[in-house]
GULUM-145869 format. One record per residue (C-alpha): x, y, z; residue in one letter. Coordinates in Angstrom, 3 decimals. Example, Ala and Ser with C-alpha at 12.3 -4.5 7.8 and 13.67 -1.06 7.14 Angstrom:
{{12.300 -4.500 7.800} "A"}
{{13.670 -1.060 7.140} "S"}
# end
This chain:
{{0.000 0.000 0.000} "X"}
{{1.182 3.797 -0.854} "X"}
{{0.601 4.660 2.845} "X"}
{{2.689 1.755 4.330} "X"}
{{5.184 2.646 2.425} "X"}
{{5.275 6.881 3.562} "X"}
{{5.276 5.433 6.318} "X"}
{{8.202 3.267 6.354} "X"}
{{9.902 5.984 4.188} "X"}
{{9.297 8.418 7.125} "X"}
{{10.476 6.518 9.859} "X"}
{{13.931 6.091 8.310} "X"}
{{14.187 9.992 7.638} "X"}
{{13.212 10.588 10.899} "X"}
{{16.180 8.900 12.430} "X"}
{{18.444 11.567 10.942} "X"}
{{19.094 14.203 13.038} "X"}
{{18.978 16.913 10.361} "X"}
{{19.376 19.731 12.277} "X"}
{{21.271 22.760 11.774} "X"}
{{24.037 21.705 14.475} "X"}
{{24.898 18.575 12.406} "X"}
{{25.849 19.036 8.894} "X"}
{{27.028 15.703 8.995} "X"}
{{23.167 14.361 9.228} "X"}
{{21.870 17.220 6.533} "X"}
{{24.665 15.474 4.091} "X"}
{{23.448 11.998 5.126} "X"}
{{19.244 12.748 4.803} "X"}
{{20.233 13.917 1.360} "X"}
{{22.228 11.320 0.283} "X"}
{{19.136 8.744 1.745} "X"}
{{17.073 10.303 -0.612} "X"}
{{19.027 10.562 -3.838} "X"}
{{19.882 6.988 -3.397} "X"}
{{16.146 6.364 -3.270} "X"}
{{15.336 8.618 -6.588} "X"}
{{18.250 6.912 -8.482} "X"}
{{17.467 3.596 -7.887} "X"}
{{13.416 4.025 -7.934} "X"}
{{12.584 6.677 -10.496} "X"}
{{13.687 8.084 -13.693} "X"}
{{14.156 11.853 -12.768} "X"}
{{17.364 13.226 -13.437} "X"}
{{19.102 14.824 -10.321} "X"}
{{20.862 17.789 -9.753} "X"}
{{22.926 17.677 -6.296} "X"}
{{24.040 21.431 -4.721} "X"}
{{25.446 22.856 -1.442} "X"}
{{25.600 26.237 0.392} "X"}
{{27.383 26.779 3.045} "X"}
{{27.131 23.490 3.951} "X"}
{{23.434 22.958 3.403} "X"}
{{23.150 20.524 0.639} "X"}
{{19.917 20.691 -1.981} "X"}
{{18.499 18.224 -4.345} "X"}
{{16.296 18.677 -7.204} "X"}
{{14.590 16.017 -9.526} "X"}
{{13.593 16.297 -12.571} "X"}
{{12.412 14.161 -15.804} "X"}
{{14.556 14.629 -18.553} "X"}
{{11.883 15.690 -21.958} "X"}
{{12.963 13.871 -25.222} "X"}
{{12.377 16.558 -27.058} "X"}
{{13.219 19.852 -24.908} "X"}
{{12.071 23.282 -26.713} "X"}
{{13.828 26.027 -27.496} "X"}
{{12.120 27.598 -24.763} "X"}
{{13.516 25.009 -22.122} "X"}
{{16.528 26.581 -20.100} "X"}
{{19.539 24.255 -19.518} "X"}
{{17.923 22.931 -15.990} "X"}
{{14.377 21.845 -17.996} "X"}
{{12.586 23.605 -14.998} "X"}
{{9.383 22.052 -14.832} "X"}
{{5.955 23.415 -14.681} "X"}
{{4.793 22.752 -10.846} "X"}
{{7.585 21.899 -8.564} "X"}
{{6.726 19.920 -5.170} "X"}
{{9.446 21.418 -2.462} "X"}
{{9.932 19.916 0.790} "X"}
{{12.579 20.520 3.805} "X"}
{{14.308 17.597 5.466} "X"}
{{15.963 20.020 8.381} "X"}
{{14.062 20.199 11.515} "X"}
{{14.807 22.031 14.662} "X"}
{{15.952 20.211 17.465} "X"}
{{14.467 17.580 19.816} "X"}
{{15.202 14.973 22.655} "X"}
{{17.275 11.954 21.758} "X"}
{{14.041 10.097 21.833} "X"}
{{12.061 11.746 18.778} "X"}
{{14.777 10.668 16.754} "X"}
{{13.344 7.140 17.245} "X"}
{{9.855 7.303 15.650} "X"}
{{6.847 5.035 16.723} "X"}
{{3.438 4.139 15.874} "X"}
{{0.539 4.544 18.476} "X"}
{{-2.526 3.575 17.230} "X"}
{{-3.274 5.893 13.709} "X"}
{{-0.410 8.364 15.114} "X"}
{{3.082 8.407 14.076} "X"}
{{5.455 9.936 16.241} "X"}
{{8.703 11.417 16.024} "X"}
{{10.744 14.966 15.170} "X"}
{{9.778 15.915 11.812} "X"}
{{6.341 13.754 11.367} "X"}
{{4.651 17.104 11.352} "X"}
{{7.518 19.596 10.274} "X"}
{{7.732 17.851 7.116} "X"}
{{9.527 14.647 6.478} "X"}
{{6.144 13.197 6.187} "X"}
{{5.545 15.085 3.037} "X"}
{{9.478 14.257 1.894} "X"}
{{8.714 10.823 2.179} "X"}
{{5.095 11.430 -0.345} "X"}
{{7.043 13.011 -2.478} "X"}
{{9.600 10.373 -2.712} "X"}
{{6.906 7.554 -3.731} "X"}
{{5.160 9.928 -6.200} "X"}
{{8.281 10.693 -8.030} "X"}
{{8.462 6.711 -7.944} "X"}
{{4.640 6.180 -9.252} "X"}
{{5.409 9.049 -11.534} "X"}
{{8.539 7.222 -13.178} "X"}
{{6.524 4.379 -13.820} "X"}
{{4.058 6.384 -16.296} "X"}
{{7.027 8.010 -17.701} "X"}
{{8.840 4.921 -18.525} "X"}
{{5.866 3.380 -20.030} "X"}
{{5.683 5.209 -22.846} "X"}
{{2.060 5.440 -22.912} "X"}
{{0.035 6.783 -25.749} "X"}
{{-1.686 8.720 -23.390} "X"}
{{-0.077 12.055 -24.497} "X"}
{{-1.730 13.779 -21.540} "X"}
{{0.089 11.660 -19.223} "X"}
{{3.510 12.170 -20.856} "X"}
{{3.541 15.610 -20.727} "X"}
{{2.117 16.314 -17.366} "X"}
{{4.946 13.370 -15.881} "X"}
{{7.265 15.370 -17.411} "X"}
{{5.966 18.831 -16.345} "X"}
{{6.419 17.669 -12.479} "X"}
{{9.514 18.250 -10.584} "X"}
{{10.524 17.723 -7.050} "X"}
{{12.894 19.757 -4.331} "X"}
{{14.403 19.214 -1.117} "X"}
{{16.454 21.495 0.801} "X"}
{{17.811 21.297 4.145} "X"}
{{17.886 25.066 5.949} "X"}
{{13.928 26.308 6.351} "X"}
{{14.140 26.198 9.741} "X"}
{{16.747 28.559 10.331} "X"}
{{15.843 31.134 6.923} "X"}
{{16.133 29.152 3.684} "X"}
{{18.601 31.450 1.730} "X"}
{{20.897 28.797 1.740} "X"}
{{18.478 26.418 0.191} "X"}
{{15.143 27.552 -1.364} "X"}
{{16.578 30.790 -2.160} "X"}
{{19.780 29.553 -3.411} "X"}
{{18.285 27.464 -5.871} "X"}
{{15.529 29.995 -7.436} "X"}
{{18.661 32.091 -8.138} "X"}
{{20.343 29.318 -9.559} "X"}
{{17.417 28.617 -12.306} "X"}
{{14.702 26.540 -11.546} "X"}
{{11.958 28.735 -11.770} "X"}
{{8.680 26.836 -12.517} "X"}
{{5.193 28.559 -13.070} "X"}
{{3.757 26.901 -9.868} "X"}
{{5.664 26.498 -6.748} "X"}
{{3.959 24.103 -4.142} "X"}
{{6.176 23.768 -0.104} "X"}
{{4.513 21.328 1.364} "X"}
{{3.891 22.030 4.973} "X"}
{{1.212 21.024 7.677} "X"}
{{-1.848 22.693 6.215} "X"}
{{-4.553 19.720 6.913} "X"}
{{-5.458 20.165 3.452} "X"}
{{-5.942 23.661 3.526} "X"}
{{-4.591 25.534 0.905} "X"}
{{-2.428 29.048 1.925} "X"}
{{-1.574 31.313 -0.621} "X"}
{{-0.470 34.053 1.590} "X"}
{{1.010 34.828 4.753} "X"}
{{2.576 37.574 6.851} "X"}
{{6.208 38.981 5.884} "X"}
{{8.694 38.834 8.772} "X"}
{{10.646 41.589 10.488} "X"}
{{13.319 41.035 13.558} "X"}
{{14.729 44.116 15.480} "X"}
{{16.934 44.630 18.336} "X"}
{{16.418 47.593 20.047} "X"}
{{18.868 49.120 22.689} "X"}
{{17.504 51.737 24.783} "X"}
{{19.791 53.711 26.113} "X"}
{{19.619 55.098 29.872} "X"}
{{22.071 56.092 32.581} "X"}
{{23.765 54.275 35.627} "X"}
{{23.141 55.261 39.197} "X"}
{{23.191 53.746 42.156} "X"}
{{19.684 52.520 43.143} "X"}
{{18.656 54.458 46.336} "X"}
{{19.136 57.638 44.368} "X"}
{{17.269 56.575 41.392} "X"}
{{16.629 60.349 40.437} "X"}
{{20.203 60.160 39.677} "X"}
{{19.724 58.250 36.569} "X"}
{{17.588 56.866 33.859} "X"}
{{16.073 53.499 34.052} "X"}
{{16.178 52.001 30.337} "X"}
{{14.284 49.067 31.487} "X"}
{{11.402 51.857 32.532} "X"}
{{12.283 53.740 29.324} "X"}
{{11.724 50.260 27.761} "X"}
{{8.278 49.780 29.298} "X"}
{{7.504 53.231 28.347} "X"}
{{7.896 52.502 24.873} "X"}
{{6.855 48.983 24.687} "X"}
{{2.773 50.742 25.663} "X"}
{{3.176 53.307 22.801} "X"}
{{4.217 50.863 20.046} "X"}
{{1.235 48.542 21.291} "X"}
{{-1.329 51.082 20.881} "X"}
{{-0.415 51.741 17.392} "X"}
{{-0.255 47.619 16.763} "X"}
{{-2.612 46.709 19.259} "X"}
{{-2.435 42.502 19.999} "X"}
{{-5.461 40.928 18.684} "X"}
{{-7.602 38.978 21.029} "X"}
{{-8.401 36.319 17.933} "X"}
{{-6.938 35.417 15.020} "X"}
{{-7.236 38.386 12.918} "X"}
{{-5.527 39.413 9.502} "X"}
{{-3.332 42.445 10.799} "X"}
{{0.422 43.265 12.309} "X"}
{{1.843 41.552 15.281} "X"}
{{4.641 42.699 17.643} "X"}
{{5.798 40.123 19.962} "X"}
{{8.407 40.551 22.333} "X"}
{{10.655 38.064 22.139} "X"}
{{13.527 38.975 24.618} "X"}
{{14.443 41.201 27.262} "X"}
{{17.662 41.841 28.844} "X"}
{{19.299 44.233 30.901} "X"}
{{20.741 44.999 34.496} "X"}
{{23.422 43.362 36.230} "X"}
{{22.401 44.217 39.713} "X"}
{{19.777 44.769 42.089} "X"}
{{20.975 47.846 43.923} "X"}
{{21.605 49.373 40.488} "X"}
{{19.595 51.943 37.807} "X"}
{{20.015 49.745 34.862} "X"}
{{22.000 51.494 31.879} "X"}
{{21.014 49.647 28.979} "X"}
{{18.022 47.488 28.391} "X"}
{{17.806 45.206 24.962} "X"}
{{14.580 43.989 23.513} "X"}
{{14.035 41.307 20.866} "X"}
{{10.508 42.066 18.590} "X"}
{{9.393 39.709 16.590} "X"}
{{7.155 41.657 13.727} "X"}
{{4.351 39.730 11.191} "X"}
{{3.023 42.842 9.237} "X"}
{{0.585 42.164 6.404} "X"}
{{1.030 43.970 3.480} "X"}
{{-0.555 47.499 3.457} "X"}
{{1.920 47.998 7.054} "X"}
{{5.391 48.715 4.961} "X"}
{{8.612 47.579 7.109} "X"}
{{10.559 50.858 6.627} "X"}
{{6.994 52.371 8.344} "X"}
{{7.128 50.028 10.915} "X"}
{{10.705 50.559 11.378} "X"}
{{10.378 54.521 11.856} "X"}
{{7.556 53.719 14.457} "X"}
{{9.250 52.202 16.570} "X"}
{{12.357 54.608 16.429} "X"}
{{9.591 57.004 17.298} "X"}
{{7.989 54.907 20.497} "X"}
{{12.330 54.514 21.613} "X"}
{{13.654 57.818 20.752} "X"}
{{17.944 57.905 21.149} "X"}
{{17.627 54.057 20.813} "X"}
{{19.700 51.848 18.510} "X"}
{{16.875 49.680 16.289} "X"}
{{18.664 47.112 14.039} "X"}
{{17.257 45.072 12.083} "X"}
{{18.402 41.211 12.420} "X"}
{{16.060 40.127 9.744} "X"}
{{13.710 41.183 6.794} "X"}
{{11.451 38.706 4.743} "X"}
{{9.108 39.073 2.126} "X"}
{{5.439 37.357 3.042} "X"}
{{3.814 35.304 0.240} "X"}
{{1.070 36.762 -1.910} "X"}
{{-0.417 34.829 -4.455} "X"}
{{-3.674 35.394 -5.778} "X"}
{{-6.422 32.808 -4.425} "X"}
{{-8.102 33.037 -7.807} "X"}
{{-5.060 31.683 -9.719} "X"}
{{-5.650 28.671 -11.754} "X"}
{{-3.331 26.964 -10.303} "X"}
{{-4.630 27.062 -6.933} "X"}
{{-8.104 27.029 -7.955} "X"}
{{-7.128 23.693 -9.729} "X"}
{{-5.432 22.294 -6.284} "X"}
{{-8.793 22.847 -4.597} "X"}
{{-11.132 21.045 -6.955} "X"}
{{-9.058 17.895 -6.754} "X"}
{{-8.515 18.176 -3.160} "X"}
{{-12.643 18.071 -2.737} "X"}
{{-12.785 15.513 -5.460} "X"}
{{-10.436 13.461 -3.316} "X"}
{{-11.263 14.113 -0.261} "X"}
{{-15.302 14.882 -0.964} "X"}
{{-14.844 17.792 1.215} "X"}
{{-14.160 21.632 -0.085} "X"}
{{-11.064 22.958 1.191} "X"}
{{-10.131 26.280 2.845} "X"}
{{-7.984 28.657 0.896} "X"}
{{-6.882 30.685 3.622} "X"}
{{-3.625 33.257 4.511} "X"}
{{-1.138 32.216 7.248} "X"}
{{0.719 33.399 9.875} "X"}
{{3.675 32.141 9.998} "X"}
{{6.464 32.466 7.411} "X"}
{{7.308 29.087 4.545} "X"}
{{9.306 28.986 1.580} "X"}
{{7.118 29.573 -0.434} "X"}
{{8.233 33.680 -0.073} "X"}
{{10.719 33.198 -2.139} "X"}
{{9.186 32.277 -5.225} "X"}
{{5.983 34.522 -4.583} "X"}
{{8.382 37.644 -4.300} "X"}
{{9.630 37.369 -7.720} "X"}
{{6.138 36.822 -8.582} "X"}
{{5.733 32.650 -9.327} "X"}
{{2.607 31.836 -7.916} "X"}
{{3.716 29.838 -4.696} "X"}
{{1.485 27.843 -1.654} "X"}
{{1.352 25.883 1.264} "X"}
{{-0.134 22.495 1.199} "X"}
{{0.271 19.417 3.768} "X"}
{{-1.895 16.594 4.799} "X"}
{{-2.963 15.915 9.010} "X"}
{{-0.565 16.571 11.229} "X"}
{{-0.498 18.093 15.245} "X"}
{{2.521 19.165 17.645} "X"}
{{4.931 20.873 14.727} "X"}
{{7.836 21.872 17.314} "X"}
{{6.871 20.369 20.541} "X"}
{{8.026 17.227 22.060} "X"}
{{4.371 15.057 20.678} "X"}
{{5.060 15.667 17.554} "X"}
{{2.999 13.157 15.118} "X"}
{{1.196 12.803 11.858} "X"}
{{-2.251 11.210 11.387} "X"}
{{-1.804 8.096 8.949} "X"}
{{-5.031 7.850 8.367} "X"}
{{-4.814 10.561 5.944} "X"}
{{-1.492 9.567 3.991} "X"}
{{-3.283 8.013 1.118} "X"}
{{-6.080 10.856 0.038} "X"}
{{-3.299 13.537 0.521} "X"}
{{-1.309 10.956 -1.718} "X"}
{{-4.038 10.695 -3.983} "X"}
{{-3.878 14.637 -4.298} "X"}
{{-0.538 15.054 -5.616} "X"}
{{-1.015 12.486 -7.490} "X"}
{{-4.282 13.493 -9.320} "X"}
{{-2.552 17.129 -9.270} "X"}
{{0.740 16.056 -11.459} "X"}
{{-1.412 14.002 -13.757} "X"}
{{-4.058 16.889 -14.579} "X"}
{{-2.662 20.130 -13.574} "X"}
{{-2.988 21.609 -17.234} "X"}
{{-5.574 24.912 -17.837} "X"}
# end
């Protein structure tokens, strides 16, 4: 059976401890699963590295490439998935079934979908090879192509990133993540800042002696949430949340210097460089740097593509899907920023992050059945 086999394919990824502290395991996940692809499908593979996160993309190789076809033969819809994940106890690198559960780092947060894509590139092979007259089938086989990196969990530039600049560039990007067969064409863009607000020493019985920057902290912390006020739902507008606070070195002293850590999700109309001279207003004579900038993902939810994604997801599933934005930040940024309509799609999954991490088997084969059904009838 297709799910026995994600399955099996997803407990031996899981024992890899691909995560950022251990190159040595991002080299060997990789090299599990291009041994897989070379000696189970047809696709032609293309191996890369940056700074020391290794890539792999899959491909199959057209008879008769046209003149439009650039040297890599990008295809039309590429499937990406990420076989980093972020660390865990020694024990959730040694994955287990309970019941329709399987647990273990990564079942979630996403070698579950690796492992899918791994047996469709096989299935897909297998139509390729055949040489059917089906000319439908040919061409969308051939039109399918399949990506695994090994850095989204700490920003992706040295993976995703890297390899859009290097060329593949398909007209339909598709990161699988855990989505529970929602579809997300859009999500928040990211901004991290450090601010240092500044004060001045004094001992702390004569506090009118100096300036508490842990006060002027608080201070500013209550004007920069009234102009991004903290939702009491789940609600389509910027979020500020602060991340980290540190300062003072002594109890009997007026602390000096207080650092705060804000992690920023603005939606679009709330520009970064706006954001960024608000909160240089809310900590005047502060230093604001900013640690890191990302694009969100914007992709029209009436593109074919992902209208197409939908209707075989409800003909799979028999239910309608969501098409709904996200919060949180994918790959997908990348290719949506350069404008190649780009989503989010996974199948069941609970825990992404936390030490019960598990995907719901149960649900392998229809979300299966929905790549599948996708690569074989994606043309409009």
């Amino acid at each position: 059976m297709i799910k026995d086999e994600i399955v099996s394919l997803t407990k031996k990824l899981i024992k890899f401890e691909s995560i950022e502290s251990r190159p040595d395991q991002l080299k060997s996940v990789v090299d599990f699963v291009e041994d897989y692809l070379k000696k189970n499908t047809s696709l032609k593979l293309y191996r890369y590295e940056s700074n020391g996160k290794p890539s792999l993309v899959g491909v199959f190789k057209k008879d008769h490439p046209s003149e439009k076809d650039n040297p890599y033969q990008t295809p039309e819809i590429i499937f990406h998935d990420h076989l980093d994940v972020v660390p865990g106890k020694p024990e959730q690198f040694k994955p287990f079934l309970k019941g329709t559960k399987l647990y273990g780092r990564g079942t979630a947060d996403t070698k579950t979908h690796g492992a899918a894509m791994m047996v469709l590139a096989k299935e897909l092979s297998r139509l390729f090879n055949a040489r059917l007259p089906a000319r439908q089938v040919q061409r969308s086989t051939s039109n399918v192509g399949f990506m695994f990196t090994t850095d989204e969990e700490v920003s992706g530039h040295d993976g995703t990133l890297y390899l859009l600049k290097k060329g593949w560039r398909p007209k339909f990007f598709v990161t699988l993540e855990p989505c529970a067969f929602e579809i997300i064409p859009a999500h928040k863009a990211v901004l991290w800042l450090k601010v240092l607000v500044k004060g001045k020493s004094s001992h702390a019985s004569r506090p009118w002696k100096g300036i508490n920057a842990g006060l002027k902290a608080y201070l500013g912390l209550e004007k920069l949430y009234k102009i991004y006020p903290l939702p009491r739902k789940e609600a389509w507008k910027t979020t500020i949340n602060l991340g980290g606070i540190k300062g003072g070195d002594a109890f009997n002293k007026v602390m000096g210097e207080c650092e705060l850590k804000l992690d920023i999700r603005h939606i679009e109309k709330d520009k970064a460089a706006v954001i960024i001279k608000n909160v240089k207003k809310c900590f005047p004579r502060s230093l604001v740097e900013v640690v890191e900038e990302e694009p969100g993902m914007d992709t029209d939810f009436n593109n074919s593509y992902v209208k197409r994604l939908a209707e075989v997801v409800k003909k799979v599933t028999g239910q309608k899907t969501k098409i709904r934005r996200g919060h949180g930040a994918c790959d997908g940024r990348f290719y949506s920023a350069v404008g190649i309509p780009s989503v989010e799609f996974g199948t069941v999954t609970s825990g992404l992050h936390t030490d019960n991490e598990y995907v719901e088997t149960k649900y392998l084969e229809s979300f299966y059945q929905i790549l599948y059904q996708f690569s074989l009838d994606h043309s409009l």
